[in-house]
SEKOL-705290 format. One line per 8 residues: number of its first residue (from 1); for each residue x, y, z of C-alpha. Coordinates in pm, 1 decimal, padded with zeros to 6 digits. Example, Ala and Ser with C-alpha at 12.3 -4.5 7.8 and 13.67 -1.06 7.14 Angstrom:
# SEKOL-705290
1> 01230.0:-00450.0:00780.0 ~ 01367.0:-00106.0:00714.0
***
This chain:
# SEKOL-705290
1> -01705.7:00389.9:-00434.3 ~ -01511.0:00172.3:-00637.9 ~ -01502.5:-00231.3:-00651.0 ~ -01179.0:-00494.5:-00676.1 ~ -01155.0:-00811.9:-00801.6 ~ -00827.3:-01024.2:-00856.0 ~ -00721.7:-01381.5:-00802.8 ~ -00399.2:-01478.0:-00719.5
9> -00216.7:-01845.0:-00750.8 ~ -00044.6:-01941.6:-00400.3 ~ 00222.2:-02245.8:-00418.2 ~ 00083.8:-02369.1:-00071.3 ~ -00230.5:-02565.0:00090.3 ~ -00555.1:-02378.9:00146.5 ~ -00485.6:-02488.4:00526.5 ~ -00111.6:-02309.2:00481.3
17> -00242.9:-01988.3:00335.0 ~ -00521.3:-01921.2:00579.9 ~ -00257.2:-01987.8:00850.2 ~ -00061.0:-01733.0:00648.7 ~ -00348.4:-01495.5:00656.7 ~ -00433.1:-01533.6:01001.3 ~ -00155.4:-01523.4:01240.4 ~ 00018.3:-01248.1:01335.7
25> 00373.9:-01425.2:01371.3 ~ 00346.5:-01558.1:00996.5 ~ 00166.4:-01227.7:00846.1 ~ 00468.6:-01030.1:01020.5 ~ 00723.3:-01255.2:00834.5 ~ 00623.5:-01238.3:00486.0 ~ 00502.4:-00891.4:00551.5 ~ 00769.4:-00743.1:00727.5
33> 00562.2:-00504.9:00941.2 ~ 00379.3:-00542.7:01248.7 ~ 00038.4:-00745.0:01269.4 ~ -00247.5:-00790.5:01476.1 ~ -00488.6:-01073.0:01398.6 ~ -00641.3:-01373.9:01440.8 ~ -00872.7:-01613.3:01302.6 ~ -01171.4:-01521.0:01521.6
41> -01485.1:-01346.8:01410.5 ~ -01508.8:-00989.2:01567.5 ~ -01153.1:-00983.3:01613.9 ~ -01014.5:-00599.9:01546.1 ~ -00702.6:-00577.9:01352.5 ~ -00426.5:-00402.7:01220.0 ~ -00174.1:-00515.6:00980.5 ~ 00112.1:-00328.4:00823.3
49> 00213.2:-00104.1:01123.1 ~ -00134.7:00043.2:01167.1 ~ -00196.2:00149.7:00835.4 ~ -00491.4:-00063.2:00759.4 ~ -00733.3:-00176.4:01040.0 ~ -01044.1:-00366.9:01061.5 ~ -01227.2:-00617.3:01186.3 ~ -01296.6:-01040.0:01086.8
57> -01676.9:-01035.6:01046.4 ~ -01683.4:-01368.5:00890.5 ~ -01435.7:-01645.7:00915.0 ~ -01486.0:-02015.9:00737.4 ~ -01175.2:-02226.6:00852.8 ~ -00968.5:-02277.9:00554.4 ~ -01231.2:-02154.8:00295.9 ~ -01261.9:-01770.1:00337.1
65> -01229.7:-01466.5:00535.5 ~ -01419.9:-01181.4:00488.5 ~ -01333.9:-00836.1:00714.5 ~ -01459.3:-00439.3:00760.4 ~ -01098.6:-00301.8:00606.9 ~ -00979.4:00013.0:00554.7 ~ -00683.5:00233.7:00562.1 ~ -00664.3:00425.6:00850.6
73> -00691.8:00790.0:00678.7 ~ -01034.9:00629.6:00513.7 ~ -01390.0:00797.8:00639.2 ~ -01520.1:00485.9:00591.8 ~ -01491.4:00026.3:00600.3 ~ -01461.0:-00151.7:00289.1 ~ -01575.5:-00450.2:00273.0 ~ -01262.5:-00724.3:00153.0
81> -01362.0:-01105.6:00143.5 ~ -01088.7:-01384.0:00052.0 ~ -01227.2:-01751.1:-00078.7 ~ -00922.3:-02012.9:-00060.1 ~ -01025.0:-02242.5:-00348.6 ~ -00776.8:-02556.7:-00434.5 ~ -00567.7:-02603.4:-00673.1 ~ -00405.5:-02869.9:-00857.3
89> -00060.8:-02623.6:-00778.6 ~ -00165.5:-02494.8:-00446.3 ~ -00476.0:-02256.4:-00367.9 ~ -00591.3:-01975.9:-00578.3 ~ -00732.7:-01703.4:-00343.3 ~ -01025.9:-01472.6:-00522.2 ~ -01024.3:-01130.2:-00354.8 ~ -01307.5:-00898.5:-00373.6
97> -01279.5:-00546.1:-00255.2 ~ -01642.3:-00326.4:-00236.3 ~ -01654.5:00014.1:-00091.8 ~ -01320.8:00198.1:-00199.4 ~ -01314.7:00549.9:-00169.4 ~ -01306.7:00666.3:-00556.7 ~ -00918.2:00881.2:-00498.0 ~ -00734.3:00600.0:-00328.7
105> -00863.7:00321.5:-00619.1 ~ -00559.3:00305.1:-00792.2 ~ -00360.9:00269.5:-00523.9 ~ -00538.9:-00001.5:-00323.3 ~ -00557.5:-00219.5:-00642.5 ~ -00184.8:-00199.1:-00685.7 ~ -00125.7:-00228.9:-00347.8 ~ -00279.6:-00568.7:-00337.3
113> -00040.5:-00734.1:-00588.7 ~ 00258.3:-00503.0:-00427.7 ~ 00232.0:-00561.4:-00038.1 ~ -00050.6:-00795.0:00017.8 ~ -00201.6:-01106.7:-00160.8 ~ 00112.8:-01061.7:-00434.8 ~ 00398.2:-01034.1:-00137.5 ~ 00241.6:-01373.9:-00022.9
121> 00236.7:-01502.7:-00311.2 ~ 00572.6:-01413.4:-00398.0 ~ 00696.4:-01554.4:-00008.2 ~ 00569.9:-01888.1:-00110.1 ~ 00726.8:-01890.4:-00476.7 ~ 00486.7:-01808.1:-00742.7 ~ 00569.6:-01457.3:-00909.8 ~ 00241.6:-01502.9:-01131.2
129> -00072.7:-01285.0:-01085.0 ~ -00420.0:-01446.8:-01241.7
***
């Protein structure tokens, strides 16, 4: 099992970005795929048509989510927590990803910068990956 950590720099408030995180409506626009979520601990969801589910096992409004998260061909959860810290340009958001399944490493760590934290941070206006 392999581990991820990345920041990335999001041109918005901490208040704007867990918004952005949390509800379906604004995850489906900058996503452009279907979402289920909320901002409610024990909450099951699915984000990006169904092809990773999970479930909010901590929540700190405005400061950090953390989630059970996997894709759905996984065995296993991962564990994935986001801290929103500010920012003098907006809010830098550390990920940390424990728990990967060794073959799909690669893949997930691109695909945080490609479809996730980097497609949000590319929605708001900052192209730059810390």
């Amino acid at each position: 099992m392999n581990k991820i950590r990345q920041d990335f720099h999001i041109r918005a408030s901490k208040e704007t970005v867990f918004r952005a995180l949390t509800d379906p409506i604004l995850i489906e626009q900058w996503s452009e795929s279907r979402a289920i979520m909320d901002s409610k601990i024990g909450t099951r969801f699915s984000l990006f048509n169904g092809y990773i589910i999970g479930q909010n096992i901590e929540i700190g409004l405005n400061e950090k989510i953390v989630q059970n998260w996997r894709a759905r061909n996984w065995r296993q959860d991962s564990t994935v927590s986001m801290h929103l810290v500010k920012t003098a340009g907006g809010t830098k958001v550390e990920l940390k990803q424990d728990g990967i399944p060794d073959a799909e490493y690669v893949s997930i760590q691109q695909g945080w910068n490609k479809f996730y934290l980097g497609k949000l941070q590319r929605y708001f206006g900052e192209a730059r990956h810390l």
